[in-house]
Structure formats: structure tokens, C-alpha cells
C-alpha positions as a printed Julia matrix, in Angstrom:
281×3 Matrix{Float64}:
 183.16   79.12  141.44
 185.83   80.44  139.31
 184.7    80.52  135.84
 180.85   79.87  136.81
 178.31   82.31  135.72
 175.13   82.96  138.15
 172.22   85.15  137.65
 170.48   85.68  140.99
 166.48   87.55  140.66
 165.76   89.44  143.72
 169.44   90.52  144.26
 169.17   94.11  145.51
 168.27   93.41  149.14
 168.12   89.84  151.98
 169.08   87.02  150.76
 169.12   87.06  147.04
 171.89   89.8   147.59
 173.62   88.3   150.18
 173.39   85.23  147.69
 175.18   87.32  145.24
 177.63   88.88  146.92
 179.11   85.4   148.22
 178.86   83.8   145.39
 180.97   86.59  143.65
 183.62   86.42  146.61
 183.69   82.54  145.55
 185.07   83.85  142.42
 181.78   83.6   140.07
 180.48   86.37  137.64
 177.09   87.29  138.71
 173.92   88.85  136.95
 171.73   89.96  139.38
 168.0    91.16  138.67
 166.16   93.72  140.25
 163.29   96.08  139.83
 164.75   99.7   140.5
 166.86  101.29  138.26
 168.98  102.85  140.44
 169.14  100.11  143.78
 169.62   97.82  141.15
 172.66   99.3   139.53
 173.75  100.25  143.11
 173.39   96.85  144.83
 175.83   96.01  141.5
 178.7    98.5   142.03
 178.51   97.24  145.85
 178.98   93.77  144.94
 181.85   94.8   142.84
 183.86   95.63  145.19
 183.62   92.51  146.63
 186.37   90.89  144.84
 189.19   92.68  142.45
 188.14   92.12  138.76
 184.52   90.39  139.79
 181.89   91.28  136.97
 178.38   91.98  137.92
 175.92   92.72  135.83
 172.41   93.85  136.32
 169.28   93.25  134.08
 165.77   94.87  135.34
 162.45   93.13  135.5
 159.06   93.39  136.65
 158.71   89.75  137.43
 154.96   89.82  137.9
 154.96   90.32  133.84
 155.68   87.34  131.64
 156.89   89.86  129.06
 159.11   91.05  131.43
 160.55   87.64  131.65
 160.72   87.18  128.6
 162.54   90.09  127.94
 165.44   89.36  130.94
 165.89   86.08  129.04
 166.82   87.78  125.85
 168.94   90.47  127.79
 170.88   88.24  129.61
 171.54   85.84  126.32
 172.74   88.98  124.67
 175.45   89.29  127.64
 175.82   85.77  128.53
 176.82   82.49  125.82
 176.29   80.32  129.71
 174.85   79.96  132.39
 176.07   77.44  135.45
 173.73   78.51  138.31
 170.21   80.23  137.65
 168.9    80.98  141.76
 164.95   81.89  141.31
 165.19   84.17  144.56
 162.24   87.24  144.49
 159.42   86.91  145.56
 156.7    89.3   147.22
 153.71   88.5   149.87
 150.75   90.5   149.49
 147.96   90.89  151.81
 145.55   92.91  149.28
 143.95   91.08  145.8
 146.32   92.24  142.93
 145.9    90.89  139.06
 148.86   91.68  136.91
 148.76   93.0   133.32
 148.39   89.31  132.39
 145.59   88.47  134.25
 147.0    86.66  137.24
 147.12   86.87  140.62
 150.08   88.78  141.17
 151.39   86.39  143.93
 151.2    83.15  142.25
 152.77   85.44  138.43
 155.82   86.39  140.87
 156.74   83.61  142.78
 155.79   80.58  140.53
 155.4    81.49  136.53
 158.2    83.86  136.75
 160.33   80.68  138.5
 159.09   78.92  135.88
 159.02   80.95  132.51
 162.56   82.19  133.22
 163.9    78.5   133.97
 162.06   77.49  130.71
 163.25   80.05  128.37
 167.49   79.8   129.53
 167.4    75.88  130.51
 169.42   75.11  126.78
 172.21   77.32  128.24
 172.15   75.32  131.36
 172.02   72.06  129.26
 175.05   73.68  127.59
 176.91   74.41  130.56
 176.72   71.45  132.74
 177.07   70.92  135.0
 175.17   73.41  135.96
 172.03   73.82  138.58
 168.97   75.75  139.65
 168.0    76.85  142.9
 164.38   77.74  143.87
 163.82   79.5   146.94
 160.66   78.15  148.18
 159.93   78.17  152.31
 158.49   76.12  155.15
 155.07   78.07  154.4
 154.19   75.93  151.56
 153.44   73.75  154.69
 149.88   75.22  154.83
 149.03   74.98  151.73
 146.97   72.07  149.45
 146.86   73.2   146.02
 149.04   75.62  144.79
 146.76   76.78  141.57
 142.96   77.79  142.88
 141.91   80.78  141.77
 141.14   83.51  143.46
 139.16   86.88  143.88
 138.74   90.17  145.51
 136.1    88.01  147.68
 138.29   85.08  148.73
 141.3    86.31  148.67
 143.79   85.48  151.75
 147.32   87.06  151.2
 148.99   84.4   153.42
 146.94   81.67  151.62
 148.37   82.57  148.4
 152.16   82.84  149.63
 152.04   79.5   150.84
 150.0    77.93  147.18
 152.97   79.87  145.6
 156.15   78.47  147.81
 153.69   74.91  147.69
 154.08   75.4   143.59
 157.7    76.06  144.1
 158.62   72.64  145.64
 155.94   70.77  142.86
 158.14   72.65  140.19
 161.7    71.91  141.34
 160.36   68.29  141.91
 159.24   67.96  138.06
 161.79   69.86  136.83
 164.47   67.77  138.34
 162.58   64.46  136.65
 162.65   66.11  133.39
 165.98   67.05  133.54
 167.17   63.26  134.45
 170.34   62.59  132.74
 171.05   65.97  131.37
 173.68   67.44  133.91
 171.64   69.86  135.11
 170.28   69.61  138.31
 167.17   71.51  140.75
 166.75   71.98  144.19
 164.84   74.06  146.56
 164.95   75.09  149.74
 163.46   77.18  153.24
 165.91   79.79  153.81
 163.92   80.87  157.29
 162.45   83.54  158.52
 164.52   86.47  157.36
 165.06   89.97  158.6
 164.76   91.83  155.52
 162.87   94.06  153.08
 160.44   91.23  152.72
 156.35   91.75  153.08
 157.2    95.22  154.3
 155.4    96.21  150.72
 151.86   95.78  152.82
 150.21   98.52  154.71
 148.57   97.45  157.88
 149.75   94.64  160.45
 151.68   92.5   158.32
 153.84   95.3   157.24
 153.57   96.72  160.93
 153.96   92.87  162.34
 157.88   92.39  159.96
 158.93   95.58  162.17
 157.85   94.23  165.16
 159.17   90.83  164.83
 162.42   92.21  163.18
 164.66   91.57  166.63
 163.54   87.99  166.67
 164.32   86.82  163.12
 167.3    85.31  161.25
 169.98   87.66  158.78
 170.26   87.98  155.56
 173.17   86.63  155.9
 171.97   83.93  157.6
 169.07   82.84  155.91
 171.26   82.9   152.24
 173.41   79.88  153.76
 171.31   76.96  152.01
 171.02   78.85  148.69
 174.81   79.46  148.73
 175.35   75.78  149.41
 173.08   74.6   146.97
 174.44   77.0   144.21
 178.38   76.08  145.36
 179.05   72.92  147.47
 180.6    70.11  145.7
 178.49   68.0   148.61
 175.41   68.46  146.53
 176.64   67.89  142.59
 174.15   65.32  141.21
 171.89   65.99  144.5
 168.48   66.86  142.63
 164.71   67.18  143.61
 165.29   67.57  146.69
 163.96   70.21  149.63
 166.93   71.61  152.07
 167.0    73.54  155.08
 169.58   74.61  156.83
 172.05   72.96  154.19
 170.15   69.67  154.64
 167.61   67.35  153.12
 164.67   67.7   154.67
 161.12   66.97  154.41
 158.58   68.79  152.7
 154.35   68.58  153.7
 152.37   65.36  151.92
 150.61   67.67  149.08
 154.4    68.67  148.0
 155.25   64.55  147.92
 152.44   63.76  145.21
 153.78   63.74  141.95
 150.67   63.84  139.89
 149.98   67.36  141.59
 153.54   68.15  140.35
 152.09   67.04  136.49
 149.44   68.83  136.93
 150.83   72.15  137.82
 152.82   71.9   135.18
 150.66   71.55  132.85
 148.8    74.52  134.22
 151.6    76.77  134.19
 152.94   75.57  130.58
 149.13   77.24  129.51
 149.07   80.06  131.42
 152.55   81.3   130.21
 151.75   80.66  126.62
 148.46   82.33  127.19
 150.26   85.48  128.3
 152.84   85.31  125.1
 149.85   85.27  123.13
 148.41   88.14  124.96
């Protein structure tokens, strides 16, 4: 990775920092992205020290807001002329009905538009530097999901309902992504990195925050669960591998709503008018 520029969201904790900090001891300069000042700049001077002359840099980002986005695209361009690896890492589950200052549904906002917003806004710099990829964390949740865009209320809501439409939208997005990007050199995957023992959907009150304590013994690292990401950002065994859905560094198979294509269309159609909606806002 010597050379390669990455910029990792969700890199000040689990596996978006573990993600960082191996991809910087693999010789890469990294931008990671995080929301608190001060873990933020922290989690950077860590990483650091991983590796004599590594350069980290850290942008900040509310990445429920589209401005927000928006605004880490310009920040990085004004530090950054390329980018080889773009790994769309944070995400949040929440178990109570939140709308963002755009409108949305704060878990769909987080872990779909701002996948696809900041992919949108810095894909000419991947075109530029390819070969280059992007990585979407998505998970094995998306499993129990059907369509990844219904809307929802204070009435219907179901926090683990709207996790898995978001990690659904995830796979839908790498998939057309990677047919759009057919013969440009850059290319998308996804993957399930696990069940991690992290930071992760402690953010809730009540037994799903109380429930990630309990089940904190029983579930995979960090370290662990970054693996596939790491291997999809760095392993020569993937270059030209795209659209595809990997677990444990290996194709695997995704539910039947993720497989249909016209869902895939669809989505991104709906996206493509929700973000320009918000710039408009």
C-alpha cells in the first residue's frame, strides 16, 4: 500500500480503526473520519505511531447530515489531489425514531446516503487514481430485510428493522455502483465483517445497549472482524473482483431481495433524489 491514499469514516473505534491502523502499517496514508473532536484527533496521533513517517489525517463529520458530507468531500479534496481506497465504515443502530436535520430517518441518512453521497461526490478522484476501490461495510443483517427504502414513523418504527433496510441498501448500492463503474478501474465491494465487540449500538438506552454488554464475551474483535475490509481494501487476490458480497475474505452469498437488480435501480434512483433534495434544502 505504499503510495495509496485511504480515507476510512468511522475510524476512531472497532473496525473502521482497526481498518486504519493496518492499512497504515501496510504503508498507506490514511484520512480517517470521525465525529469527536478530540477521539478523533486522538485515534490519529495513535495511528501515527504505527509506522515511522505514516501520515494520518483526520476530517470530522456528522454523517447523518448531507451537508456534513458534503463538506468532508471538500475538506479532504483540499488535502488530498487522490484517492485509491474510499472504506464507507460508520454506521449507528438505533432502537428509538430519530429524523435528522434533513428530514430522514437517521438510520437509513447514516448508513446508506452518507455511503452514497460521499462515494458520489470523490468517485472522479477514484476514476483518477485507478486503480483504485471502495469498500462498503454492509452485514449479514441485511438478511432480514425486503426493501431497504419504506418509510417510517414514530408509530412503526422498529430499530432493528431499519438496520437491516440500511445494510440491505448497502449491498443494492455496491451492486449498482460496481455496474456503473464497468470499465473504469475502479472497483466496489461489500462485505459482513461479523458480529463485533465494539462501541457499536451501545448509543441505545435499554436492552439493546444493556444486551452488547452482555453478549460482549461471546463476540468477535475488532481486530477480527476488520479482516475482510483490510483484504478487500489491500489484497492483490481481489484487483478487478467487483460487485461482489465477502465474508470472512470470501465471496459469499447475499439474501434474494439483495440479488434483484431492478431493486438496485430503484434505490438508486431514490437516493440520487433524496440527496439532491437535501442540497437544495
Amino acid at each position: 500500500m505504499n503510495g495509496k491514499t485511504c480515507l476510512v469514516t468511522g475510524a476512531t473505534q472497532g473496525i473502521g480503526k482497526e481498518t486504519a491502523r493496518e492499512l497504515v502499517k501496510l504503508g498507506a496514508d490514511v484520512t480517517i473520519v470521525g465525529r469527536d473532536p478530540a477521539r478523533t484527533e486522538e485515534a490519529a496521533k495513535e495511528l501515527e505511531k504505527e509506522r515511522n513517517g505514516a501520515r494520518v489525517d483526520f476530517l470530522l463529520a456528522d454523517l447523518s447530515s448531507m451537508a456534513a458530507v458534503r463538506k468532508l468531500a471538500e475538506d479532504f479534496r483540499a488535502k488530498r489531489d487522490r484517492l485509491d481506497v474510499l472504506v464507507n465504515n460508520a454506521g449507528v443502530v438505533l432502537m428509538d425514531h430519530k429524523t435528522t436535520a434533513d428530514g430522514f430517518e437517521a438510520t437509513f441518512a447514516t448508513n446508506h446516503l452518507a455511503y452514497f453521497l460521499l462515494t458520489e461526490l470523490l468517485l472522479d478522484l477514484l476514476k483518477k487514481s485507478a486503480p483504485s476501490r471502495i469498500v462498503n461495510v454492509a452485514s449479514d443483517a441485511h438478511k432480514g430485510a425486503s426493501v431497504p427504502f419504506e418509510d417510517s414513523t414514530d408509530q412503526n418504527y422498529s430499530g432493528l428493522r431499519a438496520y437491516s433496510q440500511s445494510k440491505l441498501a448497502n449491498i443494492l448500492f455496491t451492486r449498482e455502483l460496481a455496474r456503473r463503474l464497468e470499465g473504469t478501474g475502479v472497483t466496489a465491494n461489500c462485505l459482513h465483517p461479523g458480529v463485533i465487540r465494539s462501541g457499536f449500538g451501545r448509543n441505545n438506552s435499554g436492552w439493546l445497549g444493556f444486551g452488547v454488554k452482555l453478549m460482549g464475551p461471546f463476540l468477535i474483535t475488532p481486530q477480527k472482524g476488520a479482516k475482510t475490509t483490510i483484504f478487500l481494501a489491500s489484497s492483490p487476490d481481489v484487483e478487478g473482483v467487483s460487485g461482489k458480497y465477502f465474508d470472512k475474505c470470501k465471496e459469499t452469498k447475499w439474501s434474494k431481495p439483495a440479488d434483484d437488480m431492478e431493486l438496485a435501480t430503484r434505490l438508486w434512483a431514490k437516493s440520487e433524489e433524496m440527496v439532491q433534495k437535501a442540497g437544495l434544502a
